[in-house]
Each structure stands twice: as structure tokens, then as C-alpha cells.
SERO-4910 file (N, C-alpha, C, O; in steps of 0.05 Angstrom, whole numbers):
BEGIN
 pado doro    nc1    nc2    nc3   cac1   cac2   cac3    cc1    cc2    cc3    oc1    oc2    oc3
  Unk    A     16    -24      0      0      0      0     17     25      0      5     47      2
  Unk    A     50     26     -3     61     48      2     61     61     21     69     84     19
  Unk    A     55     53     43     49     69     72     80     76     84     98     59     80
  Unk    A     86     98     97    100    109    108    103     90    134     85     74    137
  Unk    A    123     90    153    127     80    179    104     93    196     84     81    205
  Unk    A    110    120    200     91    141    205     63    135    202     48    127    220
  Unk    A     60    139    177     28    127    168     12    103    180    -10    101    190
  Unk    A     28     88    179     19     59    195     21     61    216     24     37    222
  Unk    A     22     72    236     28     80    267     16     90    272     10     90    296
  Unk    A     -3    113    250    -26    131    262    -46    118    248    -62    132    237
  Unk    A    -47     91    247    -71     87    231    -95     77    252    -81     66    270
  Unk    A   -117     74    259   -134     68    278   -140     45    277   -149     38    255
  Unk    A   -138     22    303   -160     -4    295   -183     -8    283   -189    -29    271
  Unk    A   -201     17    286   -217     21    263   -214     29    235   -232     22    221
  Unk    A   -196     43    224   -194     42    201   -181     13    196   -195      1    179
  Unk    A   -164      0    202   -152    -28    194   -175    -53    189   -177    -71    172
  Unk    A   -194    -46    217   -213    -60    207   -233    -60    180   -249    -76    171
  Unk    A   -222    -34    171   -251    -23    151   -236    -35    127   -251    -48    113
  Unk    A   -208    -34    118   -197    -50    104   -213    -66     87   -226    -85     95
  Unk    A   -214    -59     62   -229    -81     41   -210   -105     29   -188   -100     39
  Unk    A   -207   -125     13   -197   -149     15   -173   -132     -8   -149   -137    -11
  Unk    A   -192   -109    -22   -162   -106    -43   -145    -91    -25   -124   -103    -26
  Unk    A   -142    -71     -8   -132    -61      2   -112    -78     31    -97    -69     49
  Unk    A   -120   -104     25   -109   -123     58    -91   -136     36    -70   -146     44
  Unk    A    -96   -136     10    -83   -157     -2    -59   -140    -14    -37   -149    -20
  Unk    A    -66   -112    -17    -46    -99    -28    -21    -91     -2     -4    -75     -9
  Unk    A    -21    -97     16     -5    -99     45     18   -109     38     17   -125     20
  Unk    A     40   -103     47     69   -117     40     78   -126     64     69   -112     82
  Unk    A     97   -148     76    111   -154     95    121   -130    108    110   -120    127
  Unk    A    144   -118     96    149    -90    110    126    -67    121    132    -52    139
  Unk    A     97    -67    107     87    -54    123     68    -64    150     59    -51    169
  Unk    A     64    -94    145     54   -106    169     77   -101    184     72    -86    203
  Unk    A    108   -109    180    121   -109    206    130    -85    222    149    -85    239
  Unk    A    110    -55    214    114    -37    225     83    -36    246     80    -21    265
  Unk    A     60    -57    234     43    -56    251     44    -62    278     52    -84    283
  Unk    A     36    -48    297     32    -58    325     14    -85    333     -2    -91    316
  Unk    A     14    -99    351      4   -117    351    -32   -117    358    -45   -137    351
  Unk    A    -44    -97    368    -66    -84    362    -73    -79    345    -92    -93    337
  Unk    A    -65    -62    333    -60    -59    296    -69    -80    288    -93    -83    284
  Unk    A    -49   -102    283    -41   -129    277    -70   -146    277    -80   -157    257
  Unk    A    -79   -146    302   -102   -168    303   -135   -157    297   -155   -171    297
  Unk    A   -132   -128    291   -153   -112    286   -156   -126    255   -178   -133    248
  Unk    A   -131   -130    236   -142   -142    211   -163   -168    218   -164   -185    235
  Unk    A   -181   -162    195   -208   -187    197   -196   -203    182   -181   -199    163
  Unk    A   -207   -229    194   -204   -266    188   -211   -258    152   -194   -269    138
  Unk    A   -223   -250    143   -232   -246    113   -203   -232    102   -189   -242     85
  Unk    A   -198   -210    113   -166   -190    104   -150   -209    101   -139   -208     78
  Unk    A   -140   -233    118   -120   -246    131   -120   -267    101    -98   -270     91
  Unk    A   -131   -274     95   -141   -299     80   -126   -292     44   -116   -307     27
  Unk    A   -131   -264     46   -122   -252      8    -91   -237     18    -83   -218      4
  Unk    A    -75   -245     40    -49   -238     45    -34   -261     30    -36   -285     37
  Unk    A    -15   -251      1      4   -264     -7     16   -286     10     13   -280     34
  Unk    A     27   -310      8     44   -322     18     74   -308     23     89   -313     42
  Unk    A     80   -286     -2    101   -286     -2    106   -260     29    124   -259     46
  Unk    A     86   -246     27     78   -229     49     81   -247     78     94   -241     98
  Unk    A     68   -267     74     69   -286     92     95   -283    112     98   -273    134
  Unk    A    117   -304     87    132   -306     86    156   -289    102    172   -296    119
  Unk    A    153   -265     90    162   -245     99    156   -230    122    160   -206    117
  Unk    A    150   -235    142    133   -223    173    154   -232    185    160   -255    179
  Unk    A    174   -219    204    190   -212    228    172   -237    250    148   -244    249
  Unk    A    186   -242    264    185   -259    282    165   -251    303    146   -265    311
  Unk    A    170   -224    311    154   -202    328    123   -200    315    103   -197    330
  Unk    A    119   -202    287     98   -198    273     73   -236    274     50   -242    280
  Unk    A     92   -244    267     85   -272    267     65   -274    297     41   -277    300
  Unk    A     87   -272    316     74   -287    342     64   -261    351     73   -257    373
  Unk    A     51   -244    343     32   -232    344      2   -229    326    -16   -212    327
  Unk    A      4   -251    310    -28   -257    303    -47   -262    320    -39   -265    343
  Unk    A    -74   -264    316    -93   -274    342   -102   -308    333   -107   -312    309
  Unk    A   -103   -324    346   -107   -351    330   -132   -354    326   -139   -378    327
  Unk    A   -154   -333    320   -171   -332    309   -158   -331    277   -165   -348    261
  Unk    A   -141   -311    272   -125   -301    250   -111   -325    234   -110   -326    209
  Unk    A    -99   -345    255    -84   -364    243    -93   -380    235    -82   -392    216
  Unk    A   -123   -390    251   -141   -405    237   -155   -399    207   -169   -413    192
  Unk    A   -147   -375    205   -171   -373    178   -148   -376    155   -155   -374    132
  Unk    A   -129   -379    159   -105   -384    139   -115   -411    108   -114   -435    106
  Unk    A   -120   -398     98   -134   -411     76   -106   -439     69    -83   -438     79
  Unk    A   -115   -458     53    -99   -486     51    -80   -476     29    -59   -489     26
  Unk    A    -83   -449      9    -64   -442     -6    -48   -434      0    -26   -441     -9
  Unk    A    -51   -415     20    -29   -412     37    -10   -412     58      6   -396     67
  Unk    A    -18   -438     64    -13   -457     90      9   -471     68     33   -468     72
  Unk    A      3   -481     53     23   -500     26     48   -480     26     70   -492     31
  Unk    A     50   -448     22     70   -436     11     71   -433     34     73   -409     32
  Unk    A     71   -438     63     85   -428     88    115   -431     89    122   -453     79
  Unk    A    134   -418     98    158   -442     96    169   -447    133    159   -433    151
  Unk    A    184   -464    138    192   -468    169    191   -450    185    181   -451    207
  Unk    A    203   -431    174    208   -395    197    195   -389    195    195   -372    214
  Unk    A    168   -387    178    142   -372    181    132   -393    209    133   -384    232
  Unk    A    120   -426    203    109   -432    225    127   -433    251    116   -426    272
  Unk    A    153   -440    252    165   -435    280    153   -408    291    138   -408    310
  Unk    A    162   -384    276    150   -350    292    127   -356    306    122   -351    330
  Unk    A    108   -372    279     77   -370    286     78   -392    323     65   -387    343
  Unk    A     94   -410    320     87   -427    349    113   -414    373    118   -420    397
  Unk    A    121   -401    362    141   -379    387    127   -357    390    135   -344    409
  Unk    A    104   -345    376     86   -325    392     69   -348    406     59   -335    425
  Unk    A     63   -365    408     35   -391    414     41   -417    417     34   -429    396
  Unk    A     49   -428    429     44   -453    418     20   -460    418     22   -484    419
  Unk    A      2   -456    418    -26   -461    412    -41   -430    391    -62   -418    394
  Unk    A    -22   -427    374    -29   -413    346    -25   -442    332    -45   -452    321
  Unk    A     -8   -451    331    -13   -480    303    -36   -498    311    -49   -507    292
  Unk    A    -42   -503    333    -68   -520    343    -96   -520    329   -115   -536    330
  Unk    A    -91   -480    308   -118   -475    300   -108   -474    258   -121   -464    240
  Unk    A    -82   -489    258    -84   -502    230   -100   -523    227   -101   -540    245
  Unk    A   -110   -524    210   -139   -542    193   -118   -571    200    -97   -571    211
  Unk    A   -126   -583    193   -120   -618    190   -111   -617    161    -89   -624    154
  Unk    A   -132   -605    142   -123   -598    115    -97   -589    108    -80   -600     93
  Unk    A    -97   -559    127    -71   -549    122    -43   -556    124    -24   -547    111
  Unk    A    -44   -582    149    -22   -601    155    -16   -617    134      8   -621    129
  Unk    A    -34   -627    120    -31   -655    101    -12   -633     81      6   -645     70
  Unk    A    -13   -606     75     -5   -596     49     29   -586     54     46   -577     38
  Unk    A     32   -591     88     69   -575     86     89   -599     68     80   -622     63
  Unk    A    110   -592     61    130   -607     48    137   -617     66    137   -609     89
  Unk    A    148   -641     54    171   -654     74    199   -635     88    208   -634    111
  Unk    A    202   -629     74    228   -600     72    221   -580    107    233   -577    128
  Unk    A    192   -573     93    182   -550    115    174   -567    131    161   -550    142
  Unk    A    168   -595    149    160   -603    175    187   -613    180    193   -611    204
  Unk    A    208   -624    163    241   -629    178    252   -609    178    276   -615    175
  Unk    A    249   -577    182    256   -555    181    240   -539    205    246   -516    211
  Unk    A    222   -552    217    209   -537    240    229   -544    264    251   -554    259
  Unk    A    221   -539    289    238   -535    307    224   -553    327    203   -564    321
  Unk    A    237   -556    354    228   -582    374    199   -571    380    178   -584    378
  Unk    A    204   -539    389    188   -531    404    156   -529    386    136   -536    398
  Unk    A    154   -520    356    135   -526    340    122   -549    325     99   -550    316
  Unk    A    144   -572    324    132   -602    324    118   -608    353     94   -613    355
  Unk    A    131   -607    369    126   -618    396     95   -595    405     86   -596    428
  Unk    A     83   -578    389     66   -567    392     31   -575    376      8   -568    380
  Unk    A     44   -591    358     22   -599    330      4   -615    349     17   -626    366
  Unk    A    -20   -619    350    -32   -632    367    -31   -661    351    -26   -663    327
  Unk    A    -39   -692    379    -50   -713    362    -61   -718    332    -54   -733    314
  Unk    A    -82   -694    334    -97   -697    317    -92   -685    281   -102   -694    260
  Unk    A    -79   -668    283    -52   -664    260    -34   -687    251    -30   -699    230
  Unk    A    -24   -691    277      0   -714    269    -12   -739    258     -2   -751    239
  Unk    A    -35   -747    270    -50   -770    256    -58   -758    224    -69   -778    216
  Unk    A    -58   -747    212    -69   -731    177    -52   -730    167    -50   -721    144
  Unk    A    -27   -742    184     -3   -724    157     -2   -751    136    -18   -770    141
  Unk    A     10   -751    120      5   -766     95     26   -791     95     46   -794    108
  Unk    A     16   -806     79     47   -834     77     73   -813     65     96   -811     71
  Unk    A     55   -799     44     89   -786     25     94   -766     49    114   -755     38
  Unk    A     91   -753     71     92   -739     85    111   -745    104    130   -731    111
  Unk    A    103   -773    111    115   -796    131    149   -808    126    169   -815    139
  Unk    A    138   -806    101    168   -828     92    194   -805     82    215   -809     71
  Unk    A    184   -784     91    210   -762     92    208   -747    109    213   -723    104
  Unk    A    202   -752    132    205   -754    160    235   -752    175    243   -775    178
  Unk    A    255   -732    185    282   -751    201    273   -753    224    255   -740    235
  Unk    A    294   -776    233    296   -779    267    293   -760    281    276   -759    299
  Unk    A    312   -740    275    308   -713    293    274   -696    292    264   -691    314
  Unk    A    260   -690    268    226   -687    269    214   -703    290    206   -694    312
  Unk    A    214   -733    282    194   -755    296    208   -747    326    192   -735    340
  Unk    A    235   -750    338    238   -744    357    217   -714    368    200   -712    386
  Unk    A    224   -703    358    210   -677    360    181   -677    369    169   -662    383
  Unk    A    173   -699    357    146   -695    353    137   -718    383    117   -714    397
  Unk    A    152   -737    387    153   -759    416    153   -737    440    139   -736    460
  Unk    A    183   -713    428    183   -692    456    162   -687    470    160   -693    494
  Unk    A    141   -673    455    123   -657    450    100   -681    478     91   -676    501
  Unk    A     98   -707    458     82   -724    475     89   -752    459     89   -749    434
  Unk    A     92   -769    464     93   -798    461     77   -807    438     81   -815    415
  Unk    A     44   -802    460     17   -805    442     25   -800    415     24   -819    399
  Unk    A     33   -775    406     37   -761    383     50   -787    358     40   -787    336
  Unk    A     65   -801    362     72   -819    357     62   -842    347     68   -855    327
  Unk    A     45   -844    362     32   -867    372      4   -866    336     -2   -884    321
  Unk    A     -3   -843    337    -27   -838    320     -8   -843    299    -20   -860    286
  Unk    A      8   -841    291     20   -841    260      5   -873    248      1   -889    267
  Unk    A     -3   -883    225    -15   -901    222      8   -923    219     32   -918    224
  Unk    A      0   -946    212     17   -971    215     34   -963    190     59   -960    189
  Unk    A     11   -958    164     23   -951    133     40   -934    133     55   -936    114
  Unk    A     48   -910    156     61   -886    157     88   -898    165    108   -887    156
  Unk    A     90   -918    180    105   -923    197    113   -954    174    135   -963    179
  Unk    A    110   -957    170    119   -975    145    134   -969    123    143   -985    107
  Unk    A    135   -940    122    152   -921     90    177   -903    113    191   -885    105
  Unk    A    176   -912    137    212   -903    154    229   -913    133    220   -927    116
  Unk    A    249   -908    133    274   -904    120    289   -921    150    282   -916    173
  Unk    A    301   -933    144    322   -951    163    339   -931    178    341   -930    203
  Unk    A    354   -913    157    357   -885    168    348   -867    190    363   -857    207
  Unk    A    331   -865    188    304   -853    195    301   -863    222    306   -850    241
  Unk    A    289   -896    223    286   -910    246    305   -911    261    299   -904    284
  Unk    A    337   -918    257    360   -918    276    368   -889    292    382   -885    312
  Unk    A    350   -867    271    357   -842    283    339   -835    306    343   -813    315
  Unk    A    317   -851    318    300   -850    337    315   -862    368    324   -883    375
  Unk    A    310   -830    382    308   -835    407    304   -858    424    288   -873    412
  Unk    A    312   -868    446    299   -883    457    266   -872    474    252   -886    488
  Unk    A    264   -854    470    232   -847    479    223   -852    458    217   -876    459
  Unk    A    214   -840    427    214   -840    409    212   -876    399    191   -883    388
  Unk    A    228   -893    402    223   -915    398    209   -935    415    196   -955    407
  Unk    A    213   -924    451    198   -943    461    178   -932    463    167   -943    482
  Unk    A    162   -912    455    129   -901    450    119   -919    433     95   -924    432
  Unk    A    138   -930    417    116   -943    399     91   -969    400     91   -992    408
  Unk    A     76   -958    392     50   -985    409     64  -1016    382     76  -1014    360
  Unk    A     56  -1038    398     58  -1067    390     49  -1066    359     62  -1076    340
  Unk    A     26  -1053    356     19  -1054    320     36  -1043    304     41  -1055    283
  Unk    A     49  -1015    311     70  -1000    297     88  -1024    287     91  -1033    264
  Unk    A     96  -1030    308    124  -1044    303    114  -1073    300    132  -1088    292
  Unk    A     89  -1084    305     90  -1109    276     87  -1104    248     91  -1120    229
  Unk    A     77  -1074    245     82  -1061    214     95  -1061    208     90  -1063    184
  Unk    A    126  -1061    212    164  -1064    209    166  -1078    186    155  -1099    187
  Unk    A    176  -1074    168    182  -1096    142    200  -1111    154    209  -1107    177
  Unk    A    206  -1132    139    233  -1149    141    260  -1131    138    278  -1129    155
  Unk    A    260  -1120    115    278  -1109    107    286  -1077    126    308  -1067    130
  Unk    A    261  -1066    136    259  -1046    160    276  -1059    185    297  -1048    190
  Unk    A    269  -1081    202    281  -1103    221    304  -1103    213    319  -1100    232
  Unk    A    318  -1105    186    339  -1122    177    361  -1098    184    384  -1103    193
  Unk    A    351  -1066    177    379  -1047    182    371  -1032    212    376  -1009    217
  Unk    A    356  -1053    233    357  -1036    252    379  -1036    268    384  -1060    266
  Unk    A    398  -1026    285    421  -1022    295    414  -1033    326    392  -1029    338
  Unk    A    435  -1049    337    425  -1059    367    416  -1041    377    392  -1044    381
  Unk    A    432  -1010    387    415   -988    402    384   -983    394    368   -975    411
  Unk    A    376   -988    364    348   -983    360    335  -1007    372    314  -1002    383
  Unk    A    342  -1035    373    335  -1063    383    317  -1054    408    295  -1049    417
  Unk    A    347  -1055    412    341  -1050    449    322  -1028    470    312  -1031    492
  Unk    A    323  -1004    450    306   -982    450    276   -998    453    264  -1001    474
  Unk    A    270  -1004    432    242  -1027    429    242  -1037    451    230  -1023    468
  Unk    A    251  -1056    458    252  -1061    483    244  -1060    511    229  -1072    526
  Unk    A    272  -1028    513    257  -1010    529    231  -1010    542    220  -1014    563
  Unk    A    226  -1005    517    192   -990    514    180  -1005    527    170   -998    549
  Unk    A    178  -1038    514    167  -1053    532    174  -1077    524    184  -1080    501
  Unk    A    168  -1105    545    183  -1129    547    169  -1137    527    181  -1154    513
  Unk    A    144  -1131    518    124  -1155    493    133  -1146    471    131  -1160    451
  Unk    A    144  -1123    470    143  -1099    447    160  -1117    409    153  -1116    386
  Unk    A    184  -1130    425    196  -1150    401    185  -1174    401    193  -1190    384
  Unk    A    159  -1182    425    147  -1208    412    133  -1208    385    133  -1226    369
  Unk    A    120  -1181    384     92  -1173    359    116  -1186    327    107  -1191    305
  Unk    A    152  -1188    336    157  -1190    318    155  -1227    295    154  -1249    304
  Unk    A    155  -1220    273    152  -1248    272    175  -1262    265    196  -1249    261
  Unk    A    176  -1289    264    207  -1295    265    227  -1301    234    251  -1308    232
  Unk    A    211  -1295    216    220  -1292    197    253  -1258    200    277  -1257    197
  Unk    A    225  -1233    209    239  -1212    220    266  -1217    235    287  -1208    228
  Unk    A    259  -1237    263    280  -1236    271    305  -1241    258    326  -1229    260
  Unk    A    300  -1262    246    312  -1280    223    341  -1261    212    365  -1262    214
  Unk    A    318  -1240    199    339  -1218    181    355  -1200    198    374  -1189    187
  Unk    A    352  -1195    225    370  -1179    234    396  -1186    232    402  -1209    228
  Unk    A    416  -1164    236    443  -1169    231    460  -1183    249    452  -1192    270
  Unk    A    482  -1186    242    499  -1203    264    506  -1182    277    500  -1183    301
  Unk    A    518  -1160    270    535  -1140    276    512  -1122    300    518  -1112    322
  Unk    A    478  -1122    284    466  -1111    311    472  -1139    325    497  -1139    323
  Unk    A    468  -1159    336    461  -1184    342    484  -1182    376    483  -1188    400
  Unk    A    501  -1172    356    516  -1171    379    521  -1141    401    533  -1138    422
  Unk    A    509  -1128    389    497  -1099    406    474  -1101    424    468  -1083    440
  Unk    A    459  -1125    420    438  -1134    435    442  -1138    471    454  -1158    480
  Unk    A    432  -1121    486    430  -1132    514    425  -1152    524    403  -1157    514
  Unk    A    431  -1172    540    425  -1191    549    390  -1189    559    377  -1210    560
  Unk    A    376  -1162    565    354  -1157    578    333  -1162    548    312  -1173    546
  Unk    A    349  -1148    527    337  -1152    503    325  -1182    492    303  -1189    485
  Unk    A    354  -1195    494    352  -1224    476    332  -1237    508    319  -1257    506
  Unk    A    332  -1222    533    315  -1246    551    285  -1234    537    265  -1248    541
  Unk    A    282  -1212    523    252  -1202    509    236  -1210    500    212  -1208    503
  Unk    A    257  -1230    475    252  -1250    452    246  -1266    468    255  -1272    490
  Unk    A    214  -1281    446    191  -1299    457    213  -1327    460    236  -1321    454
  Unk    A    208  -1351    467    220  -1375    464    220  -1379    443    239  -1391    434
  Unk    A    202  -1370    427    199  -1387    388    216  -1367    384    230  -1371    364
  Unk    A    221  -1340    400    244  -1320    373    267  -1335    373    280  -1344    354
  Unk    A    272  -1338    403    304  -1350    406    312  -1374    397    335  -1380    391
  Unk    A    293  -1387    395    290  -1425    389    299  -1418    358    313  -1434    347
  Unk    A    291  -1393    341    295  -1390    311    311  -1378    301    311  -1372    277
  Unk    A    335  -1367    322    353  -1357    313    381  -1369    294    398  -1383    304
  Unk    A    381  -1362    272    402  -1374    261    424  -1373    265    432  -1355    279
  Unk    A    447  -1400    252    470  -1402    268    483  -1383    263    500  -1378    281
  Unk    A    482  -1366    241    504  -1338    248    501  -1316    267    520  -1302    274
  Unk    A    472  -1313    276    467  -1302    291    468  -1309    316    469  -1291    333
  Unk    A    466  -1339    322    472  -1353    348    510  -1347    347    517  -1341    370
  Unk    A    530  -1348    330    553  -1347    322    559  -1324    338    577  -1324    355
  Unk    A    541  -1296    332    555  -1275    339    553  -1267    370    565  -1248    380
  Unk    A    537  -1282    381    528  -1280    413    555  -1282    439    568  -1302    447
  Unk    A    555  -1268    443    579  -1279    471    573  -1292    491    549  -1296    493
  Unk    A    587  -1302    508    585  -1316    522    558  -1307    548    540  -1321    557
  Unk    A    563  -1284    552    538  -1261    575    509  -1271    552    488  -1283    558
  Unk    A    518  -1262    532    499  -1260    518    471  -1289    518    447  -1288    524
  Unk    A    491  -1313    506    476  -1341    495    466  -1346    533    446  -1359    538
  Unk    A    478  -1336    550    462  -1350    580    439  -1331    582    421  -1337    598
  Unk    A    437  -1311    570    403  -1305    574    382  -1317    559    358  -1311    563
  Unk    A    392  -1335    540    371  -1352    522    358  -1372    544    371  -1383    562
  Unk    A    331  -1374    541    323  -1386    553    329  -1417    560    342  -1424    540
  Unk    A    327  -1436    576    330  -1464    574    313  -1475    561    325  -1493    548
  Unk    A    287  -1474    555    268  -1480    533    269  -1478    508    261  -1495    492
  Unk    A    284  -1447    503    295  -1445    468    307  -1457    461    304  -1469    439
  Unk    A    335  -1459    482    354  -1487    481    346  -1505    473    350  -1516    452
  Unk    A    332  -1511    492    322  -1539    481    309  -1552    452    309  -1574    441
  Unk    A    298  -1528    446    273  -1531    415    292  -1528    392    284  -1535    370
  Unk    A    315  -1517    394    343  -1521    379    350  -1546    354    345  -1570    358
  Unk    A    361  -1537    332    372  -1562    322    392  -1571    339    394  -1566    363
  Unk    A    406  -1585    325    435  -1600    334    459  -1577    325    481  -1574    336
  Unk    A    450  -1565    306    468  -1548    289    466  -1522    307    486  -1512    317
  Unk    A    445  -1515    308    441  -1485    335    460  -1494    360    480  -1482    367
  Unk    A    453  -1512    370    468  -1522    405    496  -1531    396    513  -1533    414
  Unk    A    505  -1538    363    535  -1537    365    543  -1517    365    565  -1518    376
  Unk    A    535  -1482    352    544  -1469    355    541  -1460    385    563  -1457    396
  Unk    A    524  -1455    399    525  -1449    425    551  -1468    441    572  -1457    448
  Unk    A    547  -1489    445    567  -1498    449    599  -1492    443    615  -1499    460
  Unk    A    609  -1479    420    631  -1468    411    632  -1441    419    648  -1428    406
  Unk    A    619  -1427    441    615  -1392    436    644  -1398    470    649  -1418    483
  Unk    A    652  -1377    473    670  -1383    483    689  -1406    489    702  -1411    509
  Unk    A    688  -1415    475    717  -1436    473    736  -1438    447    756  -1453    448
***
């Protein structure tokens, strides 16, 4: 609108409100960020809606976390899409309960880019009910450090991601999870696990599972166990491998029985032992000697 610093400083909450959509739309970043935050929230939910992205975009930190989340709610899905990270961080460092009043819509449309580009404090703010909408392609470019983010925040948060969501992790991805972050995960998540998911998990992620809870590597099946590595195999806690059901341990193969140490093969149960080939109990038999 060309407005002076000046100009915009003497302007009245009532005139801002009187604002017609061409005149809210003709607004530039630099002259919102001379608005006061009175000023600021005097714009109507209708004004707010025909503000450029790139305007958006452009709002000072001070400006951002001074919307009213009446304001943030009316944020149309077009331009919720062109938001980028530093726009919603500002928006959840004035609020963390300004993002609470993005649509479910508006979540499904950020990039992968812009939700691994938000910050602890604005993931860890997205409610359940967001985090459950976000998308498979949403999901599967996800890092450790986000999902962590998002466990910070609350566990639950986690928990809602669907089985399908949690099926397109990146092995990457999964080993980069916290131990909160991994032992949040409920029993269905993690019988969603591919083989090939199981196969690059790292003992610290094993054991993480674990953690969480003693049934948590039963949901696995033993084909899964099957594929894990030697190299995790032997990063495994003794508290871990006591986790595994009798049928996990009874099915462990001999390279994986191979890589066990001595601490290790005495937490196998006496029953798994027993359900053993001849070929499993010779290698046990050979593990320290």
C-alpha cells in the first residue's frame, strides 16, 4: 500500500478493520512489520485470507507471534502450502497453541522440507490430531530428529502415526529415533516393520524397542527376527535377547547364534535351548571356547 512508517502507526483499529480485501491484499511484509500488535489483530479473518504467501513469508518474528489464533485459523490451505519453516516456527514462538488452529487440511499440504525444518518446540506443539493426517508421502520423509520432536512434544503423538506411515521409515530414519521416540511405539507400529525395516535396525534401536516394553519384540515375527544383523546381534542386551519370545530365540540362526557372547547365549532361555537343532546347540556350544 506504500504506507510510510509514520502512516501505519497513526492508523486506527478502526480504520484497519474497515480494510477491504483489495486493500489487505495490497499490504506488503514491510508494512505489516511496522504494525503494532493491536494494529495487527484488528485485521479481519476475511483480510488475513487474500495476504500473499510471499507477504506471509516475509513477517519478522515479532509480527508472526503476534497474530490472534482466530487469525491463524482462517489461513486458507493455499497458503498454508507456501508457508515455509520460519514462518510456522515464529507462528508457534508467539503460541504454541497458534498452530493447534491449522486445519488438519492445512497439515496434510506442508513439504517434507518445511516439517524437517520446524523446530522441537513447534513439532512438539502440533496436536494428536494433525500428526495423525499427515500423509504416507509426508511420513516417509520424515528424520529422526522431526519424529523425535514430535515424541518430545508427547509420546501419544507418535503413537497416532498409522501402521502404513510407519511402514515407509527409511532404516535411516528408524535408527535415528530416540529411545523415547522408539519405546512409545504401540505393539501394532512395530509389527508393521518390514523385514527389510528389522533387517537395518542397529542394536541401540533393538534394544530401544525393548525398552519400551518387554512384549514390544514379541509382535515381531520370526521370519523378522531371522533378518536382523549379526553385527546388531551382537549390540543386543542380554535384557533384550531375555525379550525375545521362546519361538524368537529357538529360531535364531546359526550366524546369529555365532555372533552372541558368552553373557549374551546365558540369557537364552533353557526351553529355546532346548527346541534347537543340533546345528544351533553346536554353535552355542563353541561360543567361548
Amino acid at each position: 500500500m506504500s504506507l510510510t512508517s509514520s502512516g501505519i502507526q497513526a492508523l486506527t483499529t478502526g480504520q484497519i478493520a474497515g480494510f477491504n480485501t483489495s486493500q489487505a491484499a495490497a499490504l506488503t511484509a514491510a508494512d505489516l512489520n511496522y504494525f503494532t500488535s493491536t494494529q495487527l489483530q484488528a485485521i479481519t479473518t476475511t483480510d488475513v485470507q487474500v495476504l500473499a504467501t510471499a507477504t506471509l513469508n516475509g513477517l519478522n518474528s515479532t509480527t508472526l507471534g503476534s497474530l490472534a489464533t482466530s487469525q491463524v485459523a482462517m489461513l486458507a490451505t493455499s497458503q498454508a502450502v507456501s508457508l515455509s519453516a520460519t514462518t510456522l516456527n515464529s507462528l508457534a514462538a508467539g503460541s504454541t497453541t497458534n498452530l493447534d488452529h491449522l486445519t488438519t487440511t492445512d497439515i496434510t499440504v506442508l513439504s517434507t522440507a518445511v516439517l524437517n525444518g520446524l523446530n522441537s518446540v513447534t513439532l512438539g506443539a502440533l496436536t494428536t490430531s494433525q500428526v495423525a493426517v499427515l500423509t504416507t508421502s509426508q511420513a516417509v520423509g520424515l528424520s529422526g530428529t522431526a519424529l523425535n520432536s514430535l515424541a518430545a512434544g508427547s509420546t501419544t503423538s507418535l503413537q497416532v502415526l498409522t501402521t502404513t506411515d510407519i511402514s515407509v521409515l527409511t532404516t535411516a530414519t528408524l535408527n535415528g529415533l530416540n529411545s523415547r521416540s522408539l519405546g512409545g511405539l504401540t505393539t501394532a507400529q512395530i509389527s508393521a516393520l518390514s523385514t527389510s525395516q528389522v533387517a537395518g535396525l542397529s542394536g541401540a534401536a533393538v534394544n530401544a524397542l525393548a525398552i519400551g516394553s518387554t512384549t514390544n519384540l514379541g509382535v515381531l515375527t520370526t521370519a523378522k527376527i531371522d533378518a536382523i544383523s549379526t553385527a546388531t546381534i551382537k549390540g543386543l542386551t542380554t535384557a533384550t535377547i531375555s525379550a525375545l519370545t521362546t519361538s524368537q530365540q529357538a529360531h535364531l540362526t546359526t550366524s546369529q547364534l555365532g555372533a552372541l557372547s558368552a553373557t549374551q547365549s546365558a540369557a537364552l532361555s533353557t526351553t529355546a535351548v532346548a527346541a534347537m537343532s543340533s546345528a544351533q546347540v553346536g554353535v552355542l556350544l563353541g561360543i567361548g571356547s
